[in-house]
VMD Tcl script that builds the backbone (N, CA, C; Angstrom):
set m [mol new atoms 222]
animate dup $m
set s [atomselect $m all]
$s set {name element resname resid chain x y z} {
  {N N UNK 1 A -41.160 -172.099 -32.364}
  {CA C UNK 1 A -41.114 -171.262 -33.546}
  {C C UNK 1 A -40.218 -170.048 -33.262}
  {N N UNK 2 A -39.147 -170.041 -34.619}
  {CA C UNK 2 A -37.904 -168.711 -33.836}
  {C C UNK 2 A -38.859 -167.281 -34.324}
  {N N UNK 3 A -38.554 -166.472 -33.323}
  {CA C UNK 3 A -39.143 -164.959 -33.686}
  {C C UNK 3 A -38.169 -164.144 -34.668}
  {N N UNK 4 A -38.691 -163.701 -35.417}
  {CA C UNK 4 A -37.984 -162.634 -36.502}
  {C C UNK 4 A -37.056 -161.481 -35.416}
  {N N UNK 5 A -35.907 -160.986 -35.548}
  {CA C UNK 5 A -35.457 -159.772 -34.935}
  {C C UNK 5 A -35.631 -158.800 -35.893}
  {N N UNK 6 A -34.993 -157.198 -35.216}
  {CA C UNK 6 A -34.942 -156.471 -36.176}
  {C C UNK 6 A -34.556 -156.334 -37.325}
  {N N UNK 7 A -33.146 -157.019 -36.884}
  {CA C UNK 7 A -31.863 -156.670 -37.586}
  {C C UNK 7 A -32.250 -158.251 -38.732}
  {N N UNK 8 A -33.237 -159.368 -38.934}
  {CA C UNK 8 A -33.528 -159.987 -39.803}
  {C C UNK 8 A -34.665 -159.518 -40.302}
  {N N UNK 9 A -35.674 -158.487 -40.094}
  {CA C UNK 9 A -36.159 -157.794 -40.728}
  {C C UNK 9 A -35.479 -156.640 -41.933}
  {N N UNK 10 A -34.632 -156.589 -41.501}
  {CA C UNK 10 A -33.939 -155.305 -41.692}
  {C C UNK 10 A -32.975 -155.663 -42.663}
  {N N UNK 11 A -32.351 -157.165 -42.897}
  {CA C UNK 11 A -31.110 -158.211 -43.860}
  {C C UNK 11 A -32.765 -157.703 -45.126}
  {N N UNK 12 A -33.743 -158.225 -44.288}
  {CA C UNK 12 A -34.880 -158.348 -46.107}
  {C C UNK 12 A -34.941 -157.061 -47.021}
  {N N UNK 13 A -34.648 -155.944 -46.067}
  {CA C UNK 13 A -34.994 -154.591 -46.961}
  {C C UNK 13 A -33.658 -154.016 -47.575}
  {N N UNK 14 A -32.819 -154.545 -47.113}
  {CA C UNK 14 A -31.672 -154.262 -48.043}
  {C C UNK 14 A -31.699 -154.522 -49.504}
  {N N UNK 15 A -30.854 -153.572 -49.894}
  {CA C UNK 15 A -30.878 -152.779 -51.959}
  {C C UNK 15 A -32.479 -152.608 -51.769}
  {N N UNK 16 A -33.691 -152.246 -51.405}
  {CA C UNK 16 A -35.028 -151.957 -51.434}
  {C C UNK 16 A -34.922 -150.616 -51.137}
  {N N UNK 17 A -36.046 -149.948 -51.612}
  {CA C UNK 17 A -36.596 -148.467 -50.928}
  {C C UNK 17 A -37.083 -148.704 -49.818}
  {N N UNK 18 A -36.788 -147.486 -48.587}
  {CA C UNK 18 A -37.332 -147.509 -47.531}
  {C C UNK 18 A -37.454 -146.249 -46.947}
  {N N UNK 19 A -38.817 -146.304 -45.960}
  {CA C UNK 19 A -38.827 -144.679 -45.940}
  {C C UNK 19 A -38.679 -144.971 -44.721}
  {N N UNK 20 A -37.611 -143.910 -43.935}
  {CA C UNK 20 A -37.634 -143.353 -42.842}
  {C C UNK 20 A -37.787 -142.324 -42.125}
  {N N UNK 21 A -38.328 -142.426 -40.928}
  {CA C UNK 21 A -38.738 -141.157 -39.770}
  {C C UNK 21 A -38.036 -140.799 -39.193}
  {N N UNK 22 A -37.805 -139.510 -39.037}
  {CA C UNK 22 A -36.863 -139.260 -37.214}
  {C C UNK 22 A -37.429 -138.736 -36.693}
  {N N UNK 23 A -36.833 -138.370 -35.477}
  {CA C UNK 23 A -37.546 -137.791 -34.638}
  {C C UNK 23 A -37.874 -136.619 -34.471}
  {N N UNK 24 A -36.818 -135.731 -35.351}
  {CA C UNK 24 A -37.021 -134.637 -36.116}
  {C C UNK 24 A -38.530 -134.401 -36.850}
  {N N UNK 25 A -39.220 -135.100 -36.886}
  {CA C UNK 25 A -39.996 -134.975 -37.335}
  {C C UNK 25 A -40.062 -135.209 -39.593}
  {N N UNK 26 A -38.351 -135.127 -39.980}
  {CA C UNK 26 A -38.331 -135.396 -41.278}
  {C C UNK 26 A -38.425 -137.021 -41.509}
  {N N UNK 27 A -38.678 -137.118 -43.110}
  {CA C UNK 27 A -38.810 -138.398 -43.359}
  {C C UNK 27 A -38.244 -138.117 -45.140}
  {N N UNK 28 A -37.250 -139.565 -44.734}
  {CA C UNK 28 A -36.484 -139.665 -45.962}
  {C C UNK 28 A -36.811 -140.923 -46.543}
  {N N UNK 29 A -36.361 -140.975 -47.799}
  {CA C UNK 29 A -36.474 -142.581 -48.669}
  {C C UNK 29 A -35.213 -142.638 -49.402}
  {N N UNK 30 A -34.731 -143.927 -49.412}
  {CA C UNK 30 A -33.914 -144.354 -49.979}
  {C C UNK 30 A -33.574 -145.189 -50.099}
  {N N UNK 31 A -32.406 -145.992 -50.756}
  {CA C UNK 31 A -32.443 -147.102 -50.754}
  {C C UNK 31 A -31.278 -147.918 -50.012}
  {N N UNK 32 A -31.810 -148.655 -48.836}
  {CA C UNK 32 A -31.189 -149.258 -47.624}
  {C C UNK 32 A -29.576 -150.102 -48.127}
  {N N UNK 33 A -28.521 -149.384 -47.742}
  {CA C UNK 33 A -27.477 -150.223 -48.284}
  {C C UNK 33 A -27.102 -151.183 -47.095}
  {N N UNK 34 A -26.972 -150.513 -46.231}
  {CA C UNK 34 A -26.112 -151.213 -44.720}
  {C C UNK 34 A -27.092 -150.435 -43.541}
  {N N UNK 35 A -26.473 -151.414 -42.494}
  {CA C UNK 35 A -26.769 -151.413 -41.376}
  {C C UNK 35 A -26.297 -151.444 -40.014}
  {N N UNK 36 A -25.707 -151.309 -38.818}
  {CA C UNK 36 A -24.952 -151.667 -38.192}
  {C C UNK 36 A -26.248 -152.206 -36.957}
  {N N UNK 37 A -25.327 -152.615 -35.644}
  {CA C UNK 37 A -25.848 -153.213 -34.568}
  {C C UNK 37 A -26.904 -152.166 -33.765}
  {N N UNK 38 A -26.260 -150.583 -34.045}
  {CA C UNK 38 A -27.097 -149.529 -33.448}
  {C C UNK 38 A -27.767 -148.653 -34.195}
  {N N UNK 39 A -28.463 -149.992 -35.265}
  {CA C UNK 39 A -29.730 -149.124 -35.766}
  {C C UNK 39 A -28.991 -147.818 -37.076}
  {N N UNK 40 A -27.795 -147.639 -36.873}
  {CA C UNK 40 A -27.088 -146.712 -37.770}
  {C C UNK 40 A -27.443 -147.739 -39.420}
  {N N UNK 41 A -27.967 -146.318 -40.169}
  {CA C UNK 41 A -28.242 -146.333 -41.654}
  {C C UNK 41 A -27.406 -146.014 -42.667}
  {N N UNK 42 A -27.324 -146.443 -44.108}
  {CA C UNK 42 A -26.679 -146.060 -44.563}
  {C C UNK 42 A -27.696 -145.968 -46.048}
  {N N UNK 43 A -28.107 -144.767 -46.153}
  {CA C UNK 43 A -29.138 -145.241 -47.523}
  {C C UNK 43 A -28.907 -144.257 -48.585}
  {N N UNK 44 A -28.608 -144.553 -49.753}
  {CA C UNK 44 A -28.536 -144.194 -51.155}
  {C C UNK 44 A -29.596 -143.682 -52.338}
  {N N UNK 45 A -29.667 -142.354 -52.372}
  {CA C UNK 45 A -29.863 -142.165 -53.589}
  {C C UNK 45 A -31.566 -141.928 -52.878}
  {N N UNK 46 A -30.721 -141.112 -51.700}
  {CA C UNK 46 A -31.692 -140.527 -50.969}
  {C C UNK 46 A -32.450 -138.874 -50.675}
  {N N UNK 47 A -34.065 -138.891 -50.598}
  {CA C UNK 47 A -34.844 -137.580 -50.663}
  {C C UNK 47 A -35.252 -137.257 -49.562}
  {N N UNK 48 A -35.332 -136.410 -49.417}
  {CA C UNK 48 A -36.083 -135.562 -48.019}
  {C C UNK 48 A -37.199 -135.274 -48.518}
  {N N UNK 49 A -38.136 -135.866 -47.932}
  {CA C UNK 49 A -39.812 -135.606 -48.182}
  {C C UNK 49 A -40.769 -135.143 -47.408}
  {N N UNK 50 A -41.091 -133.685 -47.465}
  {CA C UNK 50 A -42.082 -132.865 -47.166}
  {C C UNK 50 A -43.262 -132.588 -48.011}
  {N N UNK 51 A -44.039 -131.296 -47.344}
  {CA C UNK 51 A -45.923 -131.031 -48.010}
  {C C UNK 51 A -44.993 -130.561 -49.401}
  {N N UNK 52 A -44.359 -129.576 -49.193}
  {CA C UNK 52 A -43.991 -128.981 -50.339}
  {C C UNK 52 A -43.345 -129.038 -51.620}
  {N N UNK 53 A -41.826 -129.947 -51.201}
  {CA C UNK 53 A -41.027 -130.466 -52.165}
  {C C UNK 53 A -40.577 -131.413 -51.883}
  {N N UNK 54 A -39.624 -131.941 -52.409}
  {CA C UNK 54 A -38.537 -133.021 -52.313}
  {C C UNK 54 A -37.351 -132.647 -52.467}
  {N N UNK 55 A -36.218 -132.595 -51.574}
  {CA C UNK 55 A -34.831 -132.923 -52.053}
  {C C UNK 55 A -34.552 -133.708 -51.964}
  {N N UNK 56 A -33.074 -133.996 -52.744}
  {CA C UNK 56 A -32.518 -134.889 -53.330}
  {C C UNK 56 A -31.114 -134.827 -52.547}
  {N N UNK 57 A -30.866 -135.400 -51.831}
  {CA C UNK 57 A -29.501 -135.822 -50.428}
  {C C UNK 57 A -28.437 -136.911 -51.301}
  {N N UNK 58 A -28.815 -137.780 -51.999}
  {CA C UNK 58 A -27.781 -138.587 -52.234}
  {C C UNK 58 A -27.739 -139.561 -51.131}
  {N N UNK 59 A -26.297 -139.931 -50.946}
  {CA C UNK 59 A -26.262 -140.879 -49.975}
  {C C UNK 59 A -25.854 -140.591 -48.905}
  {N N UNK 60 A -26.259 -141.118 -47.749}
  {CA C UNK 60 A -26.288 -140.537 -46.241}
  {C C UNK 60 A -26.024 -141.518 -44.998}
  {N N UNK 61 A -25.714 -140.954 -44.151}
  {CA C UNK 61 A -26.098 -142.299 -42.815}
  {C C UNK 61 A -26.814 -141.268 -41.908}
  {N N UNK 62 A -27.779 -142.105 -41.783}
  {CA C UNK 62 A -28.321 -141.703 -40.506}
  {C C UNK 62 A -28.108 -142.662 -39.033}
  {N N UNK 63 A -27.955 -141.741 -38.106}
  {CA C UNK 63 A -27.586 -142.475 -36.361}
  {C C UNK 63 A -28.707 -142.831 -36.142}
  {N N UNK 64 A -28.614 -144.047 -35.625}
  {CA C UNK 64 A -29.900 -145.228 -35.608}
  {C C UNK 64 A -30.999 -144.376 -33.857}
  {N N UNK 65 A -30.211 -143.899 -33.083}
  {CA C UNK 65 A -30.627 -142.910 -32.026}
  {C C UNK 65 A -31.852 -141.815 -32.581}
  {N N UNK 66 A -31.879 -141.795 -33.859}
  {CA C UNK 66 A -32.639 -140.346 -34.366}
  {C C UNK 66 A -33.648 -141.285 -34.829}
  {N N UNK 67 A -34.009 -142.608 -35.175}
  {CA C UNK 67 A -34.672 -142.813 -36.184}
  {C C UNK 67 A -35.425 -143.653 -35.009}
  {N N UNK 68 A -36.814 -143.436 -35.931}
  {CA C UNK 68 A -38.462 -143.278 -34.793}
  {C C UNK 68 A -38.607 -144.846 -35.764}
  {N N UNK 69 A -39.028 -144.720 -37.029}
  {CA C UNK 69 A -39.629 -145.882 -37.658}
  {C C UNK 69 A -38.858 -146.102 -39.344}
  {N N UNK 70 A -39.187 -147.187 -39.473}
  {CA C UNK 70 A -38.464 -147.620 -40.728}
  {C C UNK 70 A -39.320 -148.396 -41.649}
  {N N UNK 71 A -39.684 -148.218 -42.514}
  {CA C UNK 71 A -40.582 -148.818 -43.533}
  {C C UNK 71 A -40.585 -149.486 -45.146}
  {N N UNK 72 A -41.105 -150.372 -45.975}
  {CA C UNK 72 A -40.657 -150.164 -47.379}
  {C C UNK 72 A -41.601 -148.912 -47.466}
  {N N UNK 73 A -40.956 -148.542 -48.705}
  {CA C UNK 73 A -40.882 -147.262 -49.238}
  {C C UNK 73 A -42.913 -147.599 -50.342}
  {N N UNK 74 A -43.643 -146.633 -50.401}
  {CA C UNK 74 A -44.261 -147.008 -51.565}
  {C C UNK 74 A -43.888 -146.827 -52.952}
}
mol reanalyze $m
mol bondsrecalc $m
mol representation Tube
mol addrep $m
């Protein structure tokens, strides 16, 4: 039986919401366009989500080095 990798976890959440962590301690959502081999993000139409507010980033890449966990989005 073949094992799932990341990076075919990761083909399923594409055009989906997904929230991500860094190590920074922030966590963003957006919606997963691309991907590369080192974990580097590219997500759209993306918020920065804290206790207090939300901003609104647009579209971004994040370096796959910063990022702790990756999730669908609720």
């Amino acid at each position: 039986m073949a094992r799932e990798t990341t990076f075919d976890i990761l083909g399923e959440y594409l055009e989906t919401s997904v929230m991500v962590k860094l190590k920074s301690g922030k966590k963003l959502k957006g919606v997963l366009k691309s991907y590369d081999q080192h974990l580097n993000l590219i997500l759209n139409e993306t918020e920065e989500m804290n206790e207090e507010r939300t901003r609104r980033l647009g579209m971004v890449l994040i370096r796959g080095d910063t990022v702790v966990v990756i999730s669908p989005a609720k």
